[in-house]
Structures are given as C-alpha cells and as structure tokens.
C-alpha positions in Angstrom: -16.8 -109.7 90.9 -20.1 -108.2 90.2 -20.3 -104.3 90.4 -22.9 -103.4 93.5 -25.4 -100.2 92.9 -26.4 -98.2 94.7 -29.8 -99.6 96.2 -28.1 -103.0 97.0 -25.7 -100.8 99.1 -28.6 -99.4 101.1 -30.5 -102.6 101.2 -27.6 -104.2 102.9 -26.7 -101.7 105.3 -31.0 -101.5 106.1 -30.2 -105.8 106.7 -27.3 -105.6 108.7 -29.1 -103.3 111.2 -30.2 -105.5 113.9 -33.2 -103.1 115.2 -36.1 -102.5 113.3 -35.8 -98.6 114.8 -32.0 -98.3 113.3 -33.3 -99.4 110.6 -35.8 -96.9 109.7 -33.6 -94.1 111.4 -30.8 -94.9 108.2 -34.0 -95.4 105.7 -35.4 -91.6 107.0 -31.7 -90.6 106.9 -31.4 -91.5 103.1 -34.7 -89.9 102.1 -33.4 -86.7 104.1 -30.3 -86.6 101.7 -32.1 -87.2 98.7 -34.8 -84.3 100.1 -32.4 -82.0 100.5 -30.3 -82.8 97.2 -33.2 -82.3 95.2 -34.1 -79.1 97.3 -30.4 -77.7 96.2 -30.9 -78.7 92.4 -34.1 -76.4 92.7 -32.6 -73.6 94.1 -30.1 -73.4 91.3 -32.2 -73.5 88.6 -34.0 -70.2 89.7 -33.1 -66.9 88.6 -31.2 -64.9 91.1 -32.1 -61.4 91.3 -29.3 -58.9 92.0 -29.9 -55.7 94.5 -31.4 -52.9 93.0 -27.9 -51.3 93.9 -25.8 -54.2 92.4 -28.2 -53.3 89.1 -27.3 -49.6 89.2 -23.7 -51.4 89.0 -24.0 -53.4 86.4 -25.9 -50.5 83.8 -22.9 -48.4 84.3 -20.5 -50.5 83.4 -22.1 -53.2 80.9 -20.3 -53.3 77.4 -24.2 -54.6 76.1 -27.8 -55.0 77.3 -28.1 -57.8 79.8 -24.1 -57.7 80.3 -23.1 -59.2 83.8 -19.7 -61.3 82.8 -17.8 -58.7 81.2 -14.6 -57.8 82.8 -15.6 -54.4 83.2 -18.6 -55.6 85.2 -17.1 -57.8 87.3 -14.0 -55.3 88.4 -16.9 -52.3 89.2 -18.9 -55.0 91.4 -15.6 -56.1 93.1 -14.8 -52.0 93.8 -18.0 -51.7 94.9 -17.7 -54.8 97.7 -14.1 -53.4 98.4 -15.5 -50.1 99.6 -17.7 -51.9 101.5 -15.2 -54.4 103.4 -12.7 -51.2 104.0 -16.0 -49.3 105.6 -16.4 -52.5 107.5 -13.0 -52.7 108.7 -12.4 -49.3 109.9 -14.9 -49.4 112.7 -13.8 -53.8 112.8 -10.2 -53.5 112.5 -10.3 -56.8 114.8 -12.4 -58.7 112.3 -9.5 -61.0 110.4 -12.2 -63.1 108.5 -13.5 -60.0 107.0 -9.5 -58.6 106.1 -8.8 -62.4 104.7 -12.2 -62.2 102.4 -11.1 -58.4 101.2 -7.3 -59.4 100.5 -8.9 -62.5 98.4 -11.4 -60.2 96.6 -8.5 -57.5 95.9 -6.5 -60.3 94.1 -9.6 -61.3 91.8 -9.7 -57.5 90.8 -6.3 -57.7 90.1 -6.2 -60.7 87.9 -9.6 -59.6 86.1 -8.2 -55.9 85.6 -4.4 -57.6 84.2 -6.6 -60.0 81.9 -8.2 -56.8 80.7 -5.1 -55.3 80.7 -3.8 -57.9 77.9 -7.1 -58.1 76.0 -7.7 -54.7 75.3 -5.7 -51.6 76.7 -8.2 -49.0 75.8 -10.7 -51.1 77.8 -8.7 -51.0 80.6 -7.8 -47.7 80.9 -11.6 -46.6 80.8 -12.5 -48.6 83.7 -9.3 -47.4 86.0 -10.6 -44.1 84.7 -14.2 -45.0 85.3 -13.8 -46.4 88.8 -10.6 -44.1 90.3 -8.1 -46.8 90.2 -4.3 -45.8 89.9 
C-alpha cells in the first residue's frame, strides 16, 4: 500500500463533500489551523519580558548576570507566587482551583530546594536564609 500525505488526505475529504459550500467551509477550516499554528510558532519565538517586580526577583537571587534558571531563582520566584496565592486565599478560602495550583507550586519548591539540597548545601542554606524558609 502506498503511504497517503497529507494534501491527498485533504483533497479527498474536499471530494467526498457533496456541497460545493461544505466544501469551502473544511478548505477555510484548514487555512484557520494552519493560521493559527503559524500565529503560535510566532509567539514563541519572541522574547518574554518579566514584570518589573519578577526582575527585582531575579537580581537578588541570580548566581550570574542574566541568571533566570538557577535554582536559587526559581525557588525566590516560587516564594514570591506563594505569598501571593496565600494573600489570595485568605480573603478566597472557597477558591479550590487557586489552593490546588498553590499545593502544586509548593511541591515544585520543594523538589527544586531538595535538588539544591544535594548539589550544594551551602547553596541551600543561603537561600532558606535568604527567603525565611525553615
């Protein structure tokens, strides 16, 4: 059997449509998709600038200039989105969504703070320091 691609695929679904309207309603329907994939592939490729109060973050705790993966980094912005949820959940203390997100969010500091924990002790006693963790 001969492999089918991907044009032949549309070209027979187009066929098999008995109206000529159906027919350009799966045709605009395709060009939507591939509109809107290559719209996504733009939006990736630009540069995402953080908040001028996520930057504050990320000066204070960078190991080196430019330094936003660092474990360091990445636990100080976690705090800083914990404090946040637990502000938001005082006055919501209805809002499960927002309690499931902070639980999930807790566990990634965790995990990041015991890699650290392994890597480098010293490391990781300076941010617990640093950021008021016990």
């Amino acid at each position: 059997m001969a492999k089918t691609t991907k044009a032949k695929v549309e070209k027979k679904v187009v066929a098999k449509v008995a109206a000529p309207k159906k027919a350009e309603k799966v045709v605009k329907a395709v060009k939507t998709v591939k509109t809107l994939k290559a719209a996504k592939a733009k939006k990736t490729e630009e540069a995402v600038v953080p908040s001028p109060e996520k930057q504050e973050v990320i000066l204070q705790f960078a190991v080196a200039p430019g330094d936003t993966g660092s474990p360091e980094v990445q636990v100080a912005l976690l705090t800083k989105r914990i404090a946040k949820l637990v502000d938001h959940l005082k006055t919501n203390n209805h809002d499960n969504h927002s309690r499931r997100g902070l639980l999930g969010i807790v566990s990634k500091r965790r995990r990041l703070l015991n890699y650290l924990e392994k890597k480098d002790a010293k490391r990781y006693k300076g941010i617990k320091v640093k950021l008021g963790l016990s």
